[in-house]
N, C-alpha and C positions, 0 to 999 in steps of 0.2 A: 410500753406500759406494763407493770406487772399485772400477773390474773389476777382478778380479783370475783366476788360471790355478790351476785345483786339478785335482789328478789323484785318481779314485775308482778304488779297485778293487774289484772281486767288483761290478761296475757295472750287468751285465747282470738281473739281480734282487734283490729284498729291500731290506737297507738301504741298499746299496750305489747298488742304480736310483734308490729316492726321492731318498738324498742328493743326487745328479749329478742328478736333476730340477730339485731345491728350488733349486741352485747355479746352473744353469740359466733358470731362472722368474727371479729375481733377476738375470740380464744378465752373470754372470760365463761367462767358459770353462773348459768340462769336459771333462779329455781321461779316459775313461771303457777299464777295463781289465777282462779279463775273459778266459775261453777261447776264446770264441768271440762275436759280434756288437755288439761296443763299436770303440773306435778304436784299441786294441792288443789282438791277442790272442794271451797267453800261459799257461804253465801253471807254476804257483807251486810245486808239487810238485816239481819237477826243478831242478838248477841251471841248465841254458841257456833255461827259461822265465824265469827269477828275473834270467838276463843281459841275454835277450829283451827284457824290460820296462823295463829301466832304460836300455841302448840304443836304443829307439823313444820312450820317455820324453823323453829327450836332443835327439832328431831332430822331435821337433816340437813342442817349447817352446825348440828355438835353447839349451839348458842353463841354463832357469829355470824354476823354480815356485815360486808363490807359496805352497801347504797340497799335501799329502799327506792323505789318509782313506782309510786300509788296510780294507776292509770284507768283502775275500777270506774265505772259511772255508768248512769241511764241518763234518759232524758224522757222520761214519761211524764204525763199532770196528774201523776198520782204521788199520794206521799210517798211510797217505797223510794221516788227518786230522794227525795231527802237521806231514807235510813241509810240507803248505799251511800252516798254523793258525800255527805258531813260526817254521819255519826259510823260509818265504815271506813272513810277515809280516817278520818280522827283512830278511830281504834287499831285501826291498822298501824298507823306513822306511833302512837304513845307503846303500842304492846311490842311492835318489836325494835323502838327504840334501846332496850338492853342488850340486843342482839348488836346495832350499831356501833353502842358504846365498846364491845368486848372487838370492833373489827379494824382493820388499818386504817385512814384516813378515810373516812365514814362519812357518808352525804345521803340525803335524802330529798327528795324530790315528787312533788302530787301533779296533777293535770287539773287545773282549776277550767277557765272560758272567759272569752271575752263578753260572753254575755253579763258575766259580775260585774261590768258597769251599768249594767240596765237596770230601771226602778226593782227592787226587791220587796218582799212582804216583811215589813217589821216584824209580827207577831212572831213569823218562822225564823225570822235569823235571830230573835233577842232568846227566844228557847232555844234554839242550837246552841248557840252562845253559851248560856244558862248550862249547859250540860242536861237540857229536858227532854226527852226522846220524845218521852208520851204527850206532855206539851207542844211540840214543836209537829210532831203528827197530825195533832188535835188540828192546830192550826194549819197544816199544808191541806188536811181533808176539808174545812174551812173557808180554803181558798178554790178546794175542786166545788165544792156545792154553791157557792155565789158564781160559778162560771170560770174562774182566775187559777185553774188550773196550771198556763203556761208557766206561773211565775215563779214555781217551786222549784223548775232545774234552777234558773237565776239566783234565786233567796239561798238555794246551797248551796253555789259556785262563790257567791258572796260571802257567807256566814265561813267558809270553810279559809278564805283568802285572809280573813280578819284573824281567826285564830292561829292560822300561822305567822300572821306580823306579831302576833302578841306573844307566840310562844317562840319561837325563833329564837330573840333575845335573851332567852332566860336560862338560869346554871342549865338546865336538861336538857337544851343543846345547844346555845353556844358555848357557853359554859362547860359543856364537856365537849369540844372543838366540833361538832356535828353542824354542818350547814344544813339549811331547811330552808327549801326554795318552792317556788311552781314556775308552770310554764302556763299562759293563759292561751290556748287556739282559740282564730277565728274559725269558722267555717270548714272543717274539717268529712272527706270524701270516706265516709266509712259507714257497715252496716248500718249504724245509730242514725245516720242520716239520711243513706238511701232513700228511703220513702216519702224526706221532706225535697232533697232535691231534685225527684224524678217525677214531681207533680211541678208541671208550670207556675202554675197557681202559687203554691207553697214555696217556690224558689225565689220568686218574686219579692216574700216577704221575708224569708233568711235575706236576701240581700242588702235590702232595705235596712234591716235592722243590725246588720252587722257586713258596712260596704269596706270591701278589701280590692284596695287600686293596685297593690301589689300582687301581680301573678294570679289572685282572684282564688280560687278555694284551694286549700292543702290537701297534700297525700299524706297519710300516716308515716310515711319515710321521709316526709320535709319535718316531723316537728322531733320526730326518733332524736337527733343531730344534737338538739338542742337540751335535749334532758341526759342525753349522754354525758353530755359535757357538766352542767349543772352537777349530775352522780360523780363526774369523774374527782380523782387527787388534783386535776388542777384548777380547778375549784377549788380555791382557800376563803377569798374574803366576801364572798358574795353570799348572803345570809338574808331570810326575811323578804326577799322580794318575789317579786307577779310581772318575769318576762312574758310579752306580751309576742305571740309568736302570730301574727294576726293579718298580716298582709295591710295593716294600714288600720282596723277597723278600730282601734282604741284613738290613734290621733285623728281622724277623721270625726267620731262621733265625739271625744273631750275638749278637741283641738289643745289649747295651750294652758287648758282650765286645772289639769293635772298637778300643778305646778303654782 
């Protein structure tokens, strides 16, 4: 496969690190994104981190790239999960979408969750949606002060899944040949989770809510595989979809309702 230049974010662990390894290991360049100890650091949360990155983005790929793998995210019950999760993701995948367009057979790729089949907060995903930052905040904080904090990773894993089926389709990228995919994990073994997995308690209930009969929780190098390939040229017609990398937990919890 020829080299090619992928930008990973949320680079610095998780999925984000193995991806930008695996990409790596294989002889391509990875410019690796993150808050701190990658080769741009910005903060996805705010708009001049979100301008940050796409500005130093710019600056040293000369205004190309070949894939985008948005792999950014929290999982706190505070709004900031939303500002990173939708409104980082989103600015990330539209700002250097020009950079895609100028690169050879150009793919892009986010890290959505299987949690985005779980009930979501209308208010948060119809302002995300909306393109309403402050709206959609209003609303995630909202949902922390009646107690419903959990639901805001969900509401952004959700809201962000929909915009990419809507924009997928459209001249700005398929239209200009660019596939626009995600990958949804289940249950994935990484710092973000450590501290739900290593309480009993708390395991209990990730399980419950997201039961994977398959091999049972992922490593950050089982789901790498899969967004590689999604970034890769051979990836031509698969566009707009939410592979579910999940060990079972999307057909187990929708069963055949998907469809």
């Amino acid at each position: 496969m020829p080299r090619r230049t992928y930008l990973v974010t949320g680079a610095a662990s998780g999925i984000g690190r193995a991806t930008a390894a695996r990409l790596r290991d294989r002889g391509h360049t990875v410019i690796g994104a993150d808050l701190t100890g990658t080769d741009i650091s910005a903060d996805l949360a705010i708009p001049a981190g979100r301008t940050e990155l796409v500005d130093r983005a710019r600056e040293l790929t000369d205004g190309r790239l070949d894939a985008v793998i948005a792999c950014a995210g929290l999982a706190h019950p505070d709004p900031i999960t939303l500002q990173v999760n939708y409104f980082g993701m989103v600015a990330t995948l539209e700002g250097l979408r020009p950079l895609l367009a100028a690169g050879t057979d150009p793919r892009a790729v986010l890290v959505s969750s299987a949690v985005a089949i779980h009930p979501s907060d209308p208010a948060i995903v119809d302002a995300a949606l909306a393109g309403d930052e402050d709206a959609a905040v209003a609303a995630a904080q909202e949902a922390v002060d009646r107690g419903e904090g959990h639901t805001i990773y969900g509401s952004s894993k959700h809201a962000v899944a929909r915009w990419l089926r809507r924009a997928a389709v459209t001249e700005d990228w398929a239209g200009a040949g660019i596939p626009l995919n995600a990958v949804a994990p289940g249950t994935v073994v990484t710092p973000m989770t450590a501290p739900l997995l290593d309480d009993a308690a708390m395991r209990e209930v990730v399980d419950a809510s997201l039961p994977m009969p398959l091999h049972g929780h992922a490593r950050p190098e089982q789901i790498a595989p899969v967004l590689a390939w999604l970034a890769s040229p051979d990836n031509t017609h698969i566009t707009g979809q939410i592979l579910f990398a999940d060990g079972g937990a999307d057909a187990t919890l929708r069963g055949d309702t998907g469809w």
